[in-house]
KEBA-615430 format. One line per field, with one value per residue: chain; x, y, z of N, C-alpha, C in turn; residue number from 1. Coordinates in Angstrom, 2 decimals. Each point is the difference from the previous one (the first is absolute). Example, Ala and Ser with C-alpha at 12.3 -4.5 7.8 and 13.67 -1.06 7.14 Angstrom:
2
cadena <- (A A)
n.xx <- (13.19 -0.35)
n.yy <- (-5.69 1.05)
n.zz <- (7.80 -0.72)
ca.xx <- (-0.89 0.82)
ca.yy <- (1.19 1.19)
ca.zz <- (0.00 0.06)
c.xx <- (0.90 -0.77)
c.yy <- (1.20 1.09)
c.zz <- (0.00 0.73)
num <- (1 2)
//
This chain:
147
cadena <- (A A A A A A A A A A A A A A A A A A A A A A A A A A A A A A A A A A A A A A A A A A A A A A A A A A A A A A A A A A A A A A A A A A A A A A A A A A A A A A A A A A A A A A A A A A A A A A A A A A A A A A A A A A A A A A A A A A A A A A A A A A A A A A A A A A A A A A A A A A A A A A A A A A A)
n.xx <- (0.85 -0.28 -0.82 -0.54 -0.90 0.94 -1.12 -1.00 -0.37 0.61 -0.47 0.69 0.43 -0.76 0.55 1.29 0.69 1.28 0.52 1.24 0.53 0.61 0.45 -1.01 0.69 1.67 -0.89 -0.13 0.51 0.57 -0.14 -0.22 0.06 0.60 0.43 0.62 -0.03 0.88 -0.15 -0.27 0.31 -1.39 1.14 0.96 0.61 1.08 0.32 1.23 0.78 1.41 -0.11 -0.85 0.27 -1.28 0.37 0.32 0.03 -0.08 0.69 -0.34 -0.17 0.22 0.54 -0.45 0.18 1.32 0.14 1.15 0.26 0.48 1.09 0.70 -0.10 1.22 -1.80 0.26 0.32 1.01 0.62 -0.11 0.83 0.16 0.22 0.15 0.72 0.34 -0.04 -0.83 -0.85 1.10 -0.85 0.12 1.17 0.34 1.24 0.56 1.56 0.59 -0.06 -1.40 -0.02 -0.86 -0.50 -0.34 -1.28 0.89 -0.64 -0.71 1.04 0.86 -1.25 -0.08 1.29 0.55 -1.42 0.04 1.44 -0.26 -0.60 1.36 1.13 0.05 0.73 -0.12 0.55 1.06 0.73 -0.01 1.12 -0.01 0.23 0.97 -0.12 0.01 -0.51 -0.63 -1.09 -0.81 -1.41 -0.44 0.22 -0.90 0.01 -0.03 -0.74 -0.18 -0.75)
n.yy <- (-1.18 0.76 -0.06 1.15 0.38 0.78 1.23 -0.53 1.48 -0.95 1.19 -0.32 1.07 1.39 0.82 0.16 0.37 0.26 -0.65 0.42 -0.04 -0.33 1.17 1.13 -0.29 0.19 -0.14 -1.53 0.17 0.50 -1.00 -0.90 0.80 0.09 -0.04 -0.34 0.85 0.23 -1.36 0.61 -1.23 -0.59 -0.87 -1.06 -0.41 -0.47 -0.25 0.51 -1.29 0.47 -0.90 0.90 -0.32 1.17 0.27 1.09 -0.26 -1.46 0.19 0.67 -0.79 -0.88 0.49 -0.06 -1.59 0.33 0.04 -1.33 0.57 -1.48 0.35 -1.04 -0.07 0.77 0.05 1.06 -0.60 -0.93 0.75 0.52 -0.86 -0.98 1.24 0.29 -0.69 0.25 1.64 -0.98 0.32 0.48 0.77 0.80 0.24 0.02 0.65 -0.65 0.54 -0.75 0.83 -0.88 1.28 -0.96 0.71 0.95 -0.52 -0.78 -1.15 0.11 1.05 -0.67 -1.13 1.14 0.10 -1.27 -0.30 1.03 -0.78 -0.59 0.99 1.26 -0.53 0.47 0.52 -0.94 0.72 -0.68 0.64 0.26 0.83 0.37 1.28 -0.02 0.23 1.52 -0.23 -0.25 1.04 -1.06 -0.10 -1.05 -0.72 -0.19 -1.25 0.20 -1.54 0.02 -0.68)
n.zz <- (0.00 -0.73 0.69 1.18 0.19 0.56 -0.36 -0.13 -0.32 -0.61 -0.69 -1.02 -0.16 -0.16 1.46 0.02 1.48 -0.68 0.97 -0.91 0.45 1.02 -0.63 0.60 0.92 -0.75 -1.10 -0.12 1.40 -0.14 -0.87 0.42 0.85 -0.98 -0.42 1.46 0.89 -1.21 0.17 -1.20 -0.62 -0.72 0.16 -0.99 0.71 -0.75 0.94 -0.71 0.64 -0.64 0.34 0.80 1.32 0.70 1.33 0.15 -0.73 0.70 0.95 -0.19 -0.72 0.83 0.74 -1.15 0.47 -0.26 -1.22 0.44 -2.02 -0.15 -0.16 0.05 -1.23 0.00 -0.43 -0.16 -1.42 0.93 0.63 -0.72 -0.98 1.25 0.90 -0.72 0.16 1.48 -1.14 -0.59 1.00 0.51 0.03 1.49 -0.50 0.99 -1.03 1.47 0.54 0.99 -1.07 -0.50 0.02 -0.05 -0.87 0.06 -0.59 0.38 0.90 1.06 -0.10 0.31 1.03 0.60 -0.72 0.37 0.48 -0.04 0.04 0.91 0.73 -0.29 -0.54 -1.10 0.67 -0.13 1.11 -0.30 0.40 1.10 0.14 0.85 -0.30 -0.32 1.28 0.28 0.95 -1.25 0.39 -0.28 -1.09 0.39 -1.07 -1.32 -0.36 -1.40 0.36 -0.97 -0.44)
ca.xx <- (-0.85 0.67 -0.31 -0.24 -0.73 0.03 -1.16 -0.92 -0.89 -1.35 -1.78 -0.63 -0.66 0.46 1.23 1.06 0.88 1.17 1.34 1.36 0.61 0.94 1.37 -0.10 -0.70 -0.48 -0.79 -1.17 -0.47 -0.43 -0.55 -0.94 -0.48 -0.83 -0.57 -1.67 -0.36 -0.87 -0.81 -1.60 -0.82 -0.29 1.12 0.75 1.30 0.27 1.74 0.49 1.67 0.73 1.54 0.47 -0.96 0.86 -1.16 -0.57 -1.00 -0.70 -1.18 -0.34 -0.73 -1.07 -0.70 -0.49 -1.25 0.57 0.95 0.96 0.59 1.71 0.33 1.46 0.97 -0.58 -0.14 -1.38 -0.97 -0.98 -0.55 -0.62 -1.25 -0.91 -1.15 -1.33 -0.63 -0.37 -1.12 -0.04 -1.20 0.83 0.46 1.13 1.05 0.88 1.43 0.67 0.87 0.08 0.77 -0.49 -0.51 -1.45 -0.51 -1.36 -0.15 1.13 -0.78 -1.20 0.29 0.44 -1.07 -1.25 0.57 -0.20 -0.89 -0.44 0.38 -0.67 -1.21 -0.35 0.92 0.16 1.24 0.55 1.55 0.39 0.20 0.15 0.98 0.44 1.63 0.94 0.27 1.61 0.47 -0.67 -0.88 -1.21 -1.11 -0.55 -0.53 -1.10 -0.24 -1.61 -0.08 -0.97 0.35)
ca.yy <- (1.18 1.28 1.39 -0.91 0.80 -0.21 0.27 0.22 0.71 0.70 0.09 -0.13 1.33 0.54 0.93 -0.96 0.67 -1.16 0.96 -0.65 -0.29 -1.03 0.45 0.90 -0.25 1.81 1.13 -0.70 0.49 1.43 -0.43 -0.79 0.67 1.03 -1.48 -0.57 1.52 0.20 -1.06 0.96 -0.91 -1.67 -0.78 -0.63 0.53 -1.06 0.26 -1.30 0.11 -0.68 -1.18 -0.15 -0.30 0.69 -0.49 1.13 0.09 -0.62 0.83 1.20 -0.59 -0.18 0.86 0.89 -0.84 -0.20 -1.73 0.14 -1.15 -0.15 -0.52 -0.78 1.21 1.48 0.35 0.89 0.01 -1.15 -0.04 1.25 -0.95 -1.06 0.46 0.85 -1.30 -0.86 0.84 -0.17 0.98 1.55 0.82 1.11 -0.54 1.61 -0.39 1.06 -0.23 0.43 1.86 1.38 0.40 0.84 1.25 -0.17 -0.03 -0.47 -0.96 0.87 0.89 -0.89 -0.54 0.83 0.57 -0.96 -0.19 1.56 0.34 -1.52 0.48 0.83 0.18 -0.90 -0.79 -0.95 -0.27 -1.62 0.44 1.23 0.09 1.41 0.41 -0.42 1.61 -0.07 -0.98 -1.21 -0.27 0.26 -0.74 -0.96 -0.11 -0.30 -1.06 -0.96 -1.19 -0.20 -1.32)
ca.zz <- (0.00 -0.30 0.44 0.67 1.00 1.21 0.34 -1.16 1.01 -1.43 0.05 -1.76 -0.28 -1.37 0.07 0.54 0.36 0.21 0.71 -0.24 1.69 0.62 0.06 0.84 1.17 1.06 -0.75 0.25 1.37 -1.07 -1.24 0.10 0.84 -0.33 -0.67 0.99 0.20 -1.32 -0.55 0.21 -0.93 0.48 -0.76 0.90 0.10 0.04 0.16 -1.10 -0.12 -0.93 0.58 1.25 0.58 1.15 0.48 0.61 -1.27 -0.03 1.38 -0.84 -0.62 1.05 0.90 -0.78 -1.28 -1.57 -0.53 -0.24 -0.64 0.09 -1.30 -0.11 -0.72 -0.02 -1.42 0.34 -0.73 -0.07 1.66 -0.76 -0.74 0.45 0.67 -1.53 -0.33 0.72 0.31 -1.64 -0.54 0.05 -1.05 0.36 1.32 0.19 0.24 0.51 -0.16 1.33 0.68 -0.36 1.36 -1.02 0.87 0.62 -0.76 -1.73 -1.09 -0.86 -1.27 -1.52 -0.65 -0.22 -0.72 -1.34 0.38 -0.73 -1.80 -0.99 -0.04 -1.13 -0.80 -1.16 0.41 1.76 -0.36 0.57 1.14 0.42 1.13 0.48 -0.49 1.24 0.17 0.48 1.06 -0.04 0.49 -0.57 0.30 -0.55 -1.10 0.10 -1.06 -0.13 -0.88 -0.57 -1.39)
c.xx <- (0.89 -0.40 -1.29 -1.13 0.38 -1.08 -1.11 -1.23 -1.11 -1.05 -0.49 -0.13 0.23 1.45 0.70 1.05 1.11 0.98 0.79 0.89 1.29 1.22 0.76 -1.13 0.10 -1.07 -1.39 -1.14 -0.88 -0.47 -1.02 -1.24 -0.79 -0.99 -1.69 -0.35 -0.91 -0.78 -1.05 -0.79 0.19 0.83 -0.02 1.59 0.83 2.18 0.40 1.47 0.12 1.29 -0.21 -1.39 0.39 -1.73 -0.56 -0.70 -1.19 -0.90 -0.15 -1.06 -0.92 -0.62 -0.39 -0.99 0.26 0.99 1.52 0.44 1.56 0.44 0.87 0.85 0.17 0.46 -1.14 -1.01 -1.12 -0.87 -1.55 -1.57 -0.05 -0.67 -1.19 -0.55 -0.81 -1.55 -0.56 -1.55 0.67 -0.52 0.80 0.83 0.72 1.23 0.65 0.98 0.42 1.16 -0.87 -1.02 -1.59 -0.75 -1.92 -0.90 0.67 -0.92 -1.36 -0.02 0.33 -0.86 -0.95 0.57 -0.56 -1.04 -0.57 0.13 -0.60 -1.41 -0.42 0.80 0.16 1.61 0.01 1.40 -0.18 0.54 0.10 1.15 0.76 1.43 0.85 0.49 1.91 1.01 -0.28 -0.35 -1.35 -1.20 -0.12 -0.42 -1.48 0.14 -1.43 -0.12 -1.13 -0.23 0.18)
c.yy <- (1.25 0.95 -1.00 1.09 0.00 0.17 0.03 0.15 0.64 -0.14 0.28 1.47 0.32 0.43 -1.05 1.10 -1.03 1.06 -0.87 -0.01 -0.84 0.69 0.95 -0.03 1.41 0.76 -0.47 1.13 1.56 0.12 -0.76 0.76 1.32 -1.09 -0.42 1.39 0.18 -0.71 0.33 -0.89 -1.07 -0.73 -1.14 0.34 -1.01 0.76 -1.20 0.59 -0.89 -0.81 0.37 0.08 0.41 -0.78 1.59 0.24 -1.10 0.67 1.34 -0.69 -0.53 1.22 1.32 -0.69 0.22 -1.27 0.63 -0.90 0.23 -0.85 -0.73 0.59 1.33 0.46 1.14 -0.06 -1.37 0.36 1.03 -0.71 -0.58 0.90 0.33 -1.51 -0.60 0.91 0.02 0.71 1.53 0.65 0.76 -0.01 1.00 -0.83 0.70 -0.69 0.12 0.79 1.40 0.27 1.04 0.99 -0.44 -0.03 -0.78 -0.67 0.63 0.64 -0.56 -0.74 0.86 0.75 -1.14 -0.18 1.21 -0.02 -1.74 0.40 1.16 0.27 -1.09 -0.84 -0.71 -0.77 -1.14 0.73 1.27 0.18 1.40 0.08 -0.26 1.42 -0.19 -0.53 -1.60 -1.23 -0.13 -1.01 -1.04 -0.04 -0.56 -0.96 -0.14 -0.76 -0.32 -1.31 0.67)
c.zz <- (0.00 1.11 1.39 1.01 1.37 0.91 -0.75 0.32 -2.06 0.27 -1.13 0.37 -1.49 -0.22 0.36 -0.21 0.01 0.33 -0.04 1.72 -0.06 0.14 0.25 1.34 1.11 0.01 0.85 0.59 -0.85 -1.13 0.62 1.25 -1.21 -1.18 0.02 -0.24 -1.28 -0.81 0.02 -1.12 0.65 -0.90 0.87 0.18 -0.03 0.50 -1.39 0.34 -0.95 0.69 1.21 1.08 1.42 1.09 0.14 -1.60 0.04 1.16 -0.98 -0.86 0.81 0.58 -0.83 -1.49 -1.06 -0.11 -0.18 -0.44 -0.16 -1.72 0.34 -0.57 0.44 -1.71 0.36 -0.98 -0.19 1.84 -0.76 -0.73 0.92 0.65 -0.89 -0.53 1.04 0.80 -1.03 0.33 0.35 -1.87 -0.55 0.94 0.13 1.08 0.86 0.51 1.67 0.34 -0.47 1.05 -0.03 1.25 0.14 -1.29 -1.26 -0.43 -0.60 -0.79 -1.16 -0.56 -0.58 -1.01 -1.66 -0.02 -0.69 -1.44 -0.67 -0.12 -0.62 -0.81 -1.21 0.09 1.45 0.07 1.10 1.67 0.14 0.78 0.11 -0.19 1.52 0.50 -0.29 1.03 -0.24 0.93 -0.47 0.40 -0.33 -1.33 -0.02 -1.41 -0.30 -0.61 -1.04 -0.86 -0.78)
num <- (1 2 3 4 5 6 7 8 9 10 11 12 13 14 15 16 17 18 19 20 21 22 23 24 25 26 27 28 29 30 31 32 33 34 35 36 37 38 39 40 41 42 43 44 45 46 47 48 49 50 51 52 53 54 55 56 57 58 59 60 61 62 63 64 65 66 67 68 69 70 71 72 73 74 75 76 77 78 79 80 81 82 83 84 85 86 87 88 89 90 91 92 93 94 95 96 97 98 99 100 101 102 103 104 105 106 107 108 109 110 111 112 113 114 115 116 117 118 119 120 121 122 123 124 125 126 127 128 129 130 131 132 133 134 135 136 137 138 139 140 141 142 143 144 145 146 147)
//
C-alpha cells in the first residue's frame, strides 16, 4: 500500500480542504490556530504528508474531525492525487500548504468568488489563486473539478 489514513474522519462533502504538512512543525502552532479560527466553510479537511509521519499531526486531526493521510513515498504529487481520489464527491478543493497563514474570510471569499463567475460569467476558470504578496506570504488556492 502506497499511502495509508492515519485518521479518517471523511464525510463525502462537496469542498475538500487538503493541507500539504509534515515538514515544518515550527510554524504548526500559528498556522494551524488560525486555520481553525477561519474555517468559515463546511469541508472536509483532510492533513496529506509526503514520506513522513509526525504524531502531533495525527492528534490535530483528531481533536479537530479531520483526516490524516500519509504517503510512504515522499512524492508530493502522488500524497496530492490519492487525497482527491480518496474525496472523489470534493468538487472544489482548496490547496493549502502548512506555511501559509490565511486570514479571516480566505475560504468564503474565494468560494463565493468561483461560485459568482460559474454563475455569471461566460468564462469559468479551473482555479482560482491569489498572487503571492511580497513577503510570500499568501491564500489558499481554490481548484474546481468538473467531468
Amino acid at each position: 500500500m502506497r499511502h495509508e489514513f492515519i485518521v479518517d474522519n471523511r464525510q463525502d462533502k462537496k469542498v475538500l480542504v487538503m493541507c500539504l504538512v509534515g515538514y515544518k512543525p515550527d510554524l504548526w502552532v500559528k498556522v494551524f490556530d488560525r486555520f481553525i479560527k477561519y474555517m468559515d466553510i463546511d469541508a472536509d479537511v483532510c492533513l496529506v504528508s509526503s514520506g513522513v509521519y509526525n504524531k502531533q499531526l495525527e492528534l490535530l486531526a483528531l481533536s479537530n474531525k479531520w483526516s490524516y493521510l500519509m504517503t510512504k513515498d515522499n512524492n508530493l504529487c502522488l500524497a496530492q492525487n490519492e487525497c482527491i481520489e480518496h474525496h472523489p464527491n470534493a468538487e472544489y478543493i482548496f490547496k493549502v500548504d502548512e506555511d501559509m497563514f490565511v486570514t479571516e474570510h480566505s475560504f468564503s471569499k474565494l468560494m463565493e468568488s468561483m461560485q459568482y463567475l460559474e454563475e455569471y460569467s461566460d468564462y469559468v476558470p479551473g482555479a482560482i489563486v491569489p498572487l503571492i504578496n511580497i513577503n510570500a506570504t499568501s491564500l489558499p488556492s481554490l481548484l474546481r473539478f468538473t467531468d
